[in-house]
Structure formats: structure tokens, C-alpha cells
Gaussian input, Z-matrix of N, CA and C with variables (Angstrom, degrees):
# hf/3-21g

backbone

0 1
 N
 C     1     B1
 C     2     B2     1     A1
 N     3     B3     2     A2     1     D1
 C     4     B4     3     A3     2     D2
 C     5     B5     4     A4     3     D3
 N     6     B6     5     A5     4     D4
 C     7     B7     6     A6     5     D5
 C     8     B8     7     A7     6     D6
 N     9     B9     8     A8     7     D7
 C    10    B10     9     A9     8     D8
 C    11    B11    10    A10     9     D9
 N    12    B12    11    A11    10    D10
 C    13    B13    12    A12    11    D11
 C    14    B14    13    A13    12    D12
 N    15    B15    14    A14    13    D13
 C    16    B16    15    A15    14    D14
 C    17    B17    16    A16    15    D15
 N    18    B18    17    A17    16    D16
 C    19    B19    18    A18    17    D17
 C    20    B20    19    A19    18    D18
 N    21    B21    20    A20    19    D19
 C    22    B22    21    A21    20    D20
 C    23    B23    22    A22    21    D21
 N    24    B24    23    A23    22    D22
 C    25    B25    24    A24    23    D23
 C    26    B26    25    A25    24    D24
 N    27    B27    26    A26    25    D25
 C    28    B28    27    A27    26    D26
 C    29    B29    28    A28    27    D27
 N    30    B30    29    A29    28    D28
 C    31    B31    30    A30    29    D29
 C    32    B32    31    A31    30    D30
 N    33    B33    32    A32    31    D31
 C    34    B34    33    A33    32    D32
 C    35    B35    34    A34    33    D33
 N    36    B36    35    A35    34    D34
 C    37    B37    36    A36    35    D35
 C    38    B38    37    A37    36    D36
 N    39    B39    38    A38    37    D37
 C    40    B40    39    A39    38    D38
 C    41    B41    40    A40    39    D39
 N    42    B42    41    A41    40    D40
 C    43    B43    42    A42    41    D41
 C    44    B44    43    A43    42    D42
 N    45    B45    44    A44    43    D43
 C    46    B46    45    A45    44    D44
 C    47    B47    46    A46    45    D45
 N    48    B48    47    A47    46    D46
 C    49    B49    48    A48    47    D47
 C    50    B50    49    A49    48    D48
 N    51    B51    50    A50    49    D49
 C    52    B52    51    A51    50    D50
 C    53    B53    52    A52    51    D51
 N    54    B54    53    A53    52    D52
 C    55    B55    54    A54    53    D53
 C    56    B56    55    A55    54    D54
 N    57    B57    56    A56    55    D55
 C    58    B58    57    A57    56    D56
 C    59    B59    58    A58    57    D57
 N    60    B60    59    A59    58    D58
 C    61    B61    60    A60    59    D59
 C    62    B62    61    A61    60    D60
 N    63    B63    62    A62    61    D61
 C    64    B64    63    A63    62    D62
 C    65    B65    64    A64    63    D63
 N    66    B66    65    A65    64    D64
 C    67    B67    66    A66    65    D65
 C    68    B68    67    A67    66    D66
 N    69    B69    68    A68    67    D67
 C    70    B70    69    A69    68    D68
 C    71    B71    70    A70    69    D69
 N    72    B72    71    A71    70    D70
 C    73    B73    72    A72    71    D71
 C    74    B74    73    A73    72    D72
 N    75    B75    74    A74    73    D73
 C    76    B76    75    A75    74    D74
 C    77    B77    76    A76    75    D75
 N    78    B78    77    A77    76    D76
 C    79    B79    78    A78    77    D77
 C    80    B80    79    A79    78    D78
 N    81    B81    80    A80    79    D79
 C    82    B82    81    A81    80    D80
 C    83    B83    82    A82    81    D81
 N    84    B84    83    A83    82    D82
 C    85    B85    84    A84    83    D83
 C    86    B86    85    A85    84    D84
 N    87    B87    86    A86    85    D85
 C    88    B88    87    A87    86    D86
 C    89    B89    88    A88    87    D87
 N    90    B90    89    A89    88    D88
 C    91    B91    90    A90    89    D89
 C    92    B92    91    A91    90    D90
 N    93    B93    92    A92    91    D91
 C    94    B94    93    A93    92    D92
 C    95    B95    94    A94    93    D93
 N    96    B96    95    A95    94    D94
 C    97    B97    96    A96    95    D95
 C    98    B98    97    A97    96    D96
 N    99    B99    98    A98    97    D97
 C   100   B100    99    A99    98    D98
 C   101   B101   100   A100    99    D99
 N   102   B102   101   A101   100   D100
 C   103   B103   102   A102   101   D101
 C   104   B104   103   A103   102   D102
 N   105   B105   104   A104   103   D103
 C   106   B106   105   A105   104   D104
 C   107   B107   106   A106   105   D105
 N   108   B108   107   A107   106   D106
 C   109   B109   108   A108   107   D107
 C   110   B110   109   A109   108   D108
 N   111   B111   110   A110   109   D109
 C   112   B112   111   A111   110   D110
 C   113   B113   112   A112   111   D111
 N   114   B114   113   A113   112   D112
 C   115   B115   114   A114   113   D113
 C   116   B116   115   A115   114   D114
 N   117   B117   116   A116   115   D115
 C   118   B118   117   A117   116   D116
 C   119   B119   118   A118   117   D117
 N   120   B120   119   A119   118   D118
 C   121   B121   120   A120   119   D119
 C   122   B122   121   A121   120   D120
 N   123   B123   122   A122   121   D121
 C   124   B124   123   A123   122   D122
 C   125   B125   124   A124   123   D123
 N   126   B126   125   A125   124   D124
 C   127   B127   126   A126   125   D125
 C   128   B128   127   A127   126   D126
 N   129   B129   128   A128   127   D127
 C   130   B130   129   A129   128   D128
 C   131   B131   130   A130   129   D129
 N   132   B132   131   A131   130   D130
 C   133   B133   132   A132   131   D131
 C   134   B134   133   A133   132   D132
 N   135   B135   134   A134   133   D133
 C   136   B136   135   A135   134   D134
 C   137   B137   136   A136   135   D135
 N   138   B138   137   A137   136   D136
 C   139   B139   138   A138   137   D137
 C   140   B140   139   A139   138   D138
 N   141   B141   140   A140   139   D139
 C   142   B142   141   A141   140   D140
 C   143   B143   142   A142   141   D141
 N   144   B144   143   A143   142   D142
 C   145   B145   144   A144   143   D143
 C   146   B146   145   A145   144   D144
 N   147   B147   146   A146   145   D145
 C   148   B148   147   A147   146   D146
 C   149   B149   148   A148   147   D147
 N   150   B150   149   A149   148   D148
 C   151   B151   150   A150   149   D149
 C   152   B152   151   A151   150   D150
 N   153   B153   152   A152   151   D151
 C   154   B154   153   A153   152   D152
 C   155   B155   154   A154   153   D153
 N   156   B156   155   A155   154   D154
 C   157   B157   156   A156   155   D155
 C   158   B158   157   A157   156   D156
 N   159   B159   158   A158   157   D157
 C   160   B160   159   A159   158   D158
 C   161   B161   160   A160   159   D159
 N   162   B162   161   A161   160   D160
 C   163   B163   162   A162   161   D161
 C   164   B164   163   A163   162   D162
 N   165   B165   164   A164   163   D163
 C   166   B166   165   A165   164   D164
 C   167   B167   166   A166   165   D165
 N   168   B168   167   A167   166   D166
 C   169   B169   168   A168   167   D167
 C   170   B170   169   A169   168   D168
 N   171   B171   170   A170   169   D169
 C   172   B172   171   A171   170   D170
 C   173   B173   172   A172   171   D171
 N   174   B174   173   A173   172   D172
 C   175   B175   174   A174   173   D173
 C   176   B176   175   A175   174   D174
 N   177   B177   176   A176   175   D175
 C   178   B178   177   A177   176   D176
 C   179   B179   178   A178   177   D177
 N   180   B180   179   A179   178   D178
 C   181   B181   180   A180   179   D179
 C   182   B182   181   A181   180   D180
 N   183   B183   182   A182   181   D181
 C   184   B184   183   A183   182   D182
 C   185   B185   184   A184   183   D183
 N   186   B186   185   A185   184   D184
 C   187   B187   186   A186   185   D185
 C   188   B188   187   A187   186   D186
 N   189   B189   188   A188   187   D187
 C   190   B190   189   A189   188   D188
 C   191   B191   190   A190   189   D189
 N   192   B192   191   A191   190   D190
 C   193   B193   192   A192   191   D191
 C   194   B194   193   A193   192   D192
 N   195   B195   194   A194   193   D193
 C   196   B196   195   A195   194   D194
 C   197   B197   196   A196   195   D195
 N   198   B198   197   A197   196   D196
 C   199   B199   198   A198   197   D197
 C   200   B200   199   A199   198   D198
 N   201   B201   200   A200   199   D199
 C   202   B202   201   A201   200   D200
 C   203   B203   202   A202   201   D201
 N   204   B204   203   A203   202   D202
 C   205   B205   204   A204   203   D203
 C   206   B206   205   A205   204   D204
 N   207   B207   206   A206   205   D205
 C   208   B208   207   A207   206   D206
 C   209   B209   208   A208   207   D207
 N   210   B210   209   A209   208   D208
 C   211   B211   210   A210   209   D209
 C   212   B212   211   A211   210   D210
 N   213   B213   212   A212   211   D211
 C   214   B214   213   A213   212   D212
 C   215   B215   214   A214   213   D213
 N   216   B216   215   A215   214   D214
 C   217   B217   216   A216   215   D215
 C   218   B218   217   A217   216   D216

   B1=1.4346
   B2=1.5334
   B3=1.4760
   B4=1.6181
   B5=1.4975
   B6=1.1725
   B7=1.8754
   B8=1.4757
   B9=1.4681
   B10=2.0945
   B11=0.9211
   B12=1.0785
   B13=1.3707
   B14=1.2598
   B15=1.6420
   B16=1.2395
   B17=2.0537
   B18=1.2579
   B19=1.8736
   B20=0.9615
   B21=1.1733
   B22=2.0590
   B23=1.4389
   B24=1.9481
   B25=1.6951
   B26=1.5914
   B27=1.8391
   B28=1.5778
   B29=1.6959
   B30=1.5090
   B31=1.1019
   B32=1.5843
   B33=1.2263
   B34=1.1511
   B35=1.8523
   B36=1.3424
   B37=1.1713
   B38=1.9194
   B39=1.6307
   B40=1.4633
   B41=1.7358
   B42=1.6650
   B43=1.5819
   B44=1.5514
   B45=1.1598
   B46=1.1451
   B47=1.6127
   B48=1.2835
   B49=1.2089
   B50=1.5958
   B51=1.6840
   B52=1.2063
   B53=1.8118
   B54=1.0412
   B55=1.3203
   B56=1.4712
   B57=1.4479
   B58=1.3414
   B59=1.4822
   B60=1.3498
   B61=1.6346
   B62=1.7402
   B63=1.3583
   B64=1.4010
   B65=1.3430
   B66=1.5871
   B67=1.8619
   B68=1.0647
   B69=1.5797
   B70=1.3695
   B71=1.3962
   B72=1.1137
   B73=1.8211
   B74=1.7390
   B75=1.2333
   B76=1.3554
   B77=1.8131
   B78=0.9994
   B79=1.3819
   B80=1.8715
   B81=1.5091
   B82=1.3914
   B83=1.4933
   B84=1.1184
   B85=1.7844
   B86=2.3252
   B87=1.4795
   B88=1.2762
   B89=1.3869
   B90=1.4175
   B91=1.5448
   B92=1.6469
   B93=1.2355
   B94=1.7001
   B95=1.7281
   B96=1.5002
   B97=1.2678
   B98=1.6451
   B99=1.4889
   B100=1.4364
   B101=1.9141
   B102=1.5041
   B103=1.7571
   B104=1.5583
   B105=1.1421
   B106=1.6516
   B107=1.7532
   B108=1.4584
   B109=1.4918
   B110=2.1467
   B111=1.4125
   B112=1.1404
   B113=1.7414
   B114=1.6465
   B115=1.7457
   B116=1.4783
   B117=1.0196
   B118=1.6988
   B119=1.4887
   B120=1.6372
   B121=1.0903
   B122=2.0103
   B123=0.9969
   B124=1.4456
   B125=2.1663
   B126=1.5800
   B127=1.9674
   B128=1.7265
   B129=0.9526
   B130=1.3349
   B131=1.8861
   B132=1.3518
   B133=1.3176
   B134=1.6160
   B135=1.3276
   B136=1.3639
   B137=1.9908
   B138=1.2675
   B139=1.7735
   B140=2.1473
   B141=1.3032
   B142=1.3670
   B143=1.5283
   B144=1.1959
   B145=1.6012
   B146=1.5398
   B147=1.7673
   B148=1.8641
   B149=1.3181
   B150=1.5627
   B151=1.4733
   B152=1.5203
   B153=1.3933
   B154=1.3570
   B155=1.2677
   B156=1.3990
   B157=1.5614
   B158=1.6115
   B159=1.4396
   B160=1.7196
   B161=0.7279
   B162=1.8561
   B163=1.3528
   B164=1.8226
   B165=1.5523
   B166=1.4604
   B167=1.6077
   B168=1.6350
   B169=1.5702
   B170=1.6189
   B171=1.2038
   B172=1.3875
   B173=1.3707
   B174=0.5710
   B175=2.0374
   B176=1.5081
   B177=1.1285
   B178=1.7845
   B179=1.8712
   B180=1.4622
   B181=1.3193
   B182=1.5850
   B183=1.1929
   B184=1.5202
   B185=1.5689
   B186=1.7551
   B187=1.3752
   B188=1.6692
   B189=1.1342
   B190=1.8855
   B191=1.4801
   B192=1.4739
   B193=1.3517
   B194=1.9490
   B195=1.9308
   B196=1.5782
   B197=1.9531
   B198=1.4576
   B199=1.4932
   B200=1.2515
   B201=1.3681
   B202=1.3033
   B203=1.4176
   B204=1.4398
   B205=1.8788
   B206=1.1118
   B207=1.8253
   B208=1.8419
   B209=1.7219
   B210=1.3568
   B211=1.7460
   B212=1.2806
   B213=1.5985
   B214=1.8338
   B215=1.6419
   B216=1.1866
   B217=1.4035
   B218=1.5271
   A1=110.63
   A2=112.79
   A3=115.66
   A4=100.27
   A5=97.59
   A6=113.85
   A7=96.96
   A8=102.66
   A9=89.73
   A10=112.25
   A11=129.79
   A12=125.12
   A13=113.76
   A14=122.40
   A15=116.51
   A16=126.88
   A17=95.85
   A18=115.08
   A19=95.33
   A20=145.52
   A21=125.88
   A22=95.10
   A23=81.83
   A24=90.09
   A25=107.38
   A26=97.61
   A27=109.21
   A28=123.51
   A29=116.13
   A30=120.02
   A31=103.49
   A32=140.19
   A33=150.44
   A34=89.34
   A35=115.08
   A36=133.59
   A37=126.51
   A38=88.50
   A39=97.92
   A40=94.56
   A41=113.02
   A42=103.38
   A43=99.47
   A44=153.26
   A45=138.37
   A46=130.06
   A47=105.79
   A48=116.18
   A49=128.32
   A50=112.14
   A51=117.01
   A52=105.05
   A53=131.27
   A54=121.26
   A55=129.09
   A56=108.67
   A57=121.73
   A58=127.20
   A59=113.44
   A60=128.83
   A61=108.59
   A62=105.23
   A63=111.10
   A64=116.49
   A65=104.41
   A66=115.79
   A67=112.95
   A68=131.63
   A69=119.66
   A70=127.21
   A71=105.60
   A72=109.66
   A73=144.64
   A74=80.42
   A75=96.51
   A76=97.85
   A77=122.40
   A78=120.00
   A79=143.51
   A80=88.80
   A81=109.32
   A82=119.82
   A83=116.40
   A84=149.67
   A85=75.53
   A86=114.27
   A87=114.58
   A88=115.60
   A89=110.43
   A90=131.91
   A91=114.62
   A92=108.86
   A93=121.34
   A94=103.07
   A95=100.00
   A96=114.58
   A97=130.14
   A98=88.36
   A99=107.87
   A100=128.67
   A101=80.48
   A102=86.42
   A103=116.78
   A104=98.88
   A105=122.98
   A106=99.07
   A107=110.34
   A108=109.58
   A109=83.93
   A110=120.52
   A111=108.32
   A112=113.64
   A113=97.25
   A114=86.34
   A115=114.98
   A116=124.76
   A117=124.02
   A118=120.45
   A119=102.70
   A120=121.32
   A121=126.79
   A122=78.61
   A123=97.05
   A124=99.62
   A125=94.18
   A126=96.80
   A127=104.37
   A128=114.66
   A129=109.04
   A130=93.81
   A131=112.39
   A132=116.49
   A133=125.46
   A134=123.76
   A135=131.65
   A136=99.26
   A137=117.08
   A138=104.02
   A139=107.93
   A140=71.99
   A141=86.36
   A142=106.84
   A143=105.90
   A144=110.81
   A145=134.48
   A146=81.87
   A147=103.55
   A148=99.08
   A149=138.20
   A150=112.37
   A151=115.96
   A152=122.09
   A153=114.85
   A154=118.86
   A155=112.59
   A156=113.13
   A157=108.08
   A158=115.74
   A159=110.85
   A160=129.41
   A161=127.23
   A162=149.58
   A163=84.50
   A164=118.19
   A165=106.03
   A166=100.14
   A167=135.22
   A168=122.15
   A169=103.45
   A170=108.11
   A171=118.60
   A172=97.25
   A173=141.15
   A174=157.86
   A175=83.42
   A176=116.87
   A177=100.67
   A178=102.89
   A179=96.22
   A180=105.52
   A181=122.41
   A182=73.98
   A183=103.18
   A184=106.13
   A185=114.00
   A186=127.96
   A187=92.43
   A188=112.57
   A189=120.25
   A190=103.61
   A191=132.03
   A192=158.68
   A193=100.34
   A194=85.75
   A195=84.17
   A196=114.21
   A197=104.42
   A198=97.96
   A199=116.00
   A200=126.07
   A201=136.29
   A202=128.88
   A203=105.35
   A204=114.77
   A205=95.34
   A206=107.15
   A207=88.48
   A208=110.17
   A209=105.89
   A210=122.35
   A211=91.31
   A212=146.03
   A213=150.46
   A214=78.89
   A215=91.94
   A216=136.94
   A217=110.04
   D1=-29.09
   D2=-176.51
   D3=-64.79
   D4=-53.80
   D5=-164.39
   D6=-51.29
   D7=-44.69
   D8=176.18
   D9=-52.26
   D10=-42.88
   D11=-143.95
   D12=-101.98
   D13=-26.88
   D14=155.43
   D15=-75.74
   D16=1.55
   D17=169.19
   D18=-92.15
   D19=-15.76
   D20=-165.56
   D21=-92.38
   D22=126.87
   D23=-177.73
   D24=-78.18
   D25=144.51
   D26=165.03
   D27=-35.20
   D28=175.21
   D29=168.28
   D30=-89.17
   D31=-7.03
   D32=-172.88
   D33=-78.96
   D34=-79.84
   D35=176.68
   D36=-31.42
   D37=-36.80
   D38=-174.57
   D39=-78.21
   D40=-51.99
   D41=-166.65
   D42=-67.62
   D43=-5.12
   D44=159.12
   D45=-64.62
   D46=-40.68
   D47=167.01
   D48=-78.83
   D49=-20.39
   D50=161.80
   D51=-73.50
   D52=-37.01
   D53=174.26
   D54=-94.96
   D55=11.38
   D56=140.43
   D57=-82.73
   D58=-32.63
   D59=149.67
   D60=-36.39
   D61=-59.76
   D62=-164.26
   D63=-57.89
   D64=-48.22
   D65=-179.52
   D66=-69.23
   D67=-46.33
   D68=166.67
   D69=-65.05
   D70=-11.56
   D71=144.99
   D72=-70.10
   D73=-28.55
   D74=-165.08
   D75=-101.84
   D76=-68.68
   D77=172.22
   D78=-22.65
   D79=-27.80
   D80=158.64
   D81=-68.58
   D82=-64.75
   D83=-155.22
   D84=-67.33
   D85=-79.10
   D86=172.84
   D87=-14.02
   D88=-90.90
   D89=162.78
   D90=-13.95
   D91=-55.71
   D92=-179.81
   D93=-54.76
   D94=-76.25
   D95=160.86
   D96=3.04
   D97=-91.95
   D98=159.89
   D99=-39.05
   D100=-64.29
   D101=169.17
   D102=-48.49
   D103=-67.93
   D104=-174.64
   D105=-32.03
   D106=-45.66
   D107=-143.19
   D108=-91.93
   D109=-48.40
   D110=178.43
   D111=-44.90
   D112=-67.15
   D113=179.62
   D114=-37.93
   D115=-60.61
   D116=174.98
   D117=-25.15
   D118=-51.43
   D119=176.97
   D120=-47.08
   D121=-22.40
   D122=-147.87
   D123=-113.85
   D124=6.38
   D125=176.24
   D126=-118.90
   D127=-179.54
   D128=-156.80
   D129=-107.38
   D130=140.62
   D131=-169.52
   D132=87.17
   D133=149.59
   D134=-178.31
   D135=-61.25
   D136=90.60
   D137=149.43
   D138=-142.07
   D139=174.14
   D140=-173.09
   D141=-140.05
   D142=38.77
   D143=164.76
   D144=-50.15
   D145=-55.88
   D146=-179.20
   D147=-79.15
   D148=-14.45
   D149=173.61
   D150=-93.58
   D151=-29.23
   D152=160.06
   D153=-52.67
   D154=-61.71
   D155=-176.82
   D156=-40.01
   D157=-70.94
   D158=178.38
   D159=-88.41
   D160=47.20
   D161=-177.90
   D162=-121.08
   D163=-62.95
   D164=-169.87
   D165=-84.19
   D166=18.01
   D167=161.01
   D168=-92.56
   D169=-3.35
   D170=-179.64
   D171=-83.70
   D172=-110.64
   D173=158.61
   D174=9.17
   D175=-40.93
   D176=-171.41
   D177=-63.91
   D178=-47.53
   D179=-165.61
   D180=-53.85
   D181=-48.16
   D182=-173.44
   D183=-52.18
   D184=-53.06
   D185=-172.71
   D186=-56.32
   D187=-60.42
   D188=-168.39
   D189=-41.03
   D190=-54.54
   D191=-160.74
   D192=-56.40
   D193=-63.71
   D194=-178.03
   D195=-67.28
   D196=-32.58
   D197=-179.49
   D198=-54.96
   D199=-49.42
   D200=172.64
   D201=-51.51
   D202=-20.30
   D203=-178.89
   D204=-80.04
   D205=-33.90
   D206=-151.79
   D207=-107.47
   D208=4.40
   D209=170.18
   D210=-91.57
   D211=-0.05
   D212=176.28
   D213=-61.94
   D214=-75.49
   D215=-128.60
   D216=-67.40

């Protein structure tokens, strides 16, 4: 019971890891975004193919990223 209790992570500890959760979420979906919207940028006519498309490979990534931290962990 000691040993738990000296292993239970801080509240310091927990908001760090919830906002390490967050960026490796979020940073993909961004990234996609961004990409997506330059290539777009850069074809002739109004579309937004390449930013949807690597806006939801982002969200994919991102989802994979957090499953994987927290099945680490």
C-alpha cells in the first residue's frame, strides 16, 4: 500500500502528460492541414482535396500516436 502510494503520479506529472497527449495529437492533423492547403495552393482552380484528405490522415495519425503513448504507458 506504501509503494502505491509513493508511485502515484503528481498533479504536476499528470498535466504534463495530458499535454503531451494533446501535441501528439494535434501536430499531425496541423501538419496535414498546412501541407494539404499549400499543395492546393499551388493547382490551378478553387479545391480543397489535398487539405481534407491530409487534414483526416492527420487525425488518423495523431489518433495512432495517442493510442500508442498510452498502451506505453
Amino acid at each position: 500500500m506504501k509503494k502505491a502510494e509513493k508511485e502515484r503520479p503528481t498533479i504536476l506529472a499528470q498535466t504534463i502528460f495530458l499535454g503531451t497527449l494533446g501535441l501528439i495529437f494535434v501536430l499531425p492533423v496541423v501538419a496535414g492541414a498546412y501541407l494539404g492547403r499549400w499543395i492546393d495552393s499551388g493547382l490551378e482552380g478553387y479545391s480543397m482535396r489535398w487539405t481534407l484528405s491530409l487534414l483526416f490522415l492527420g487525425v488518423i495519425v495523431g489518433a495512432v500516436n495517442v493510442y500508442l503513448l498510452v498502451r506505453e504507458r
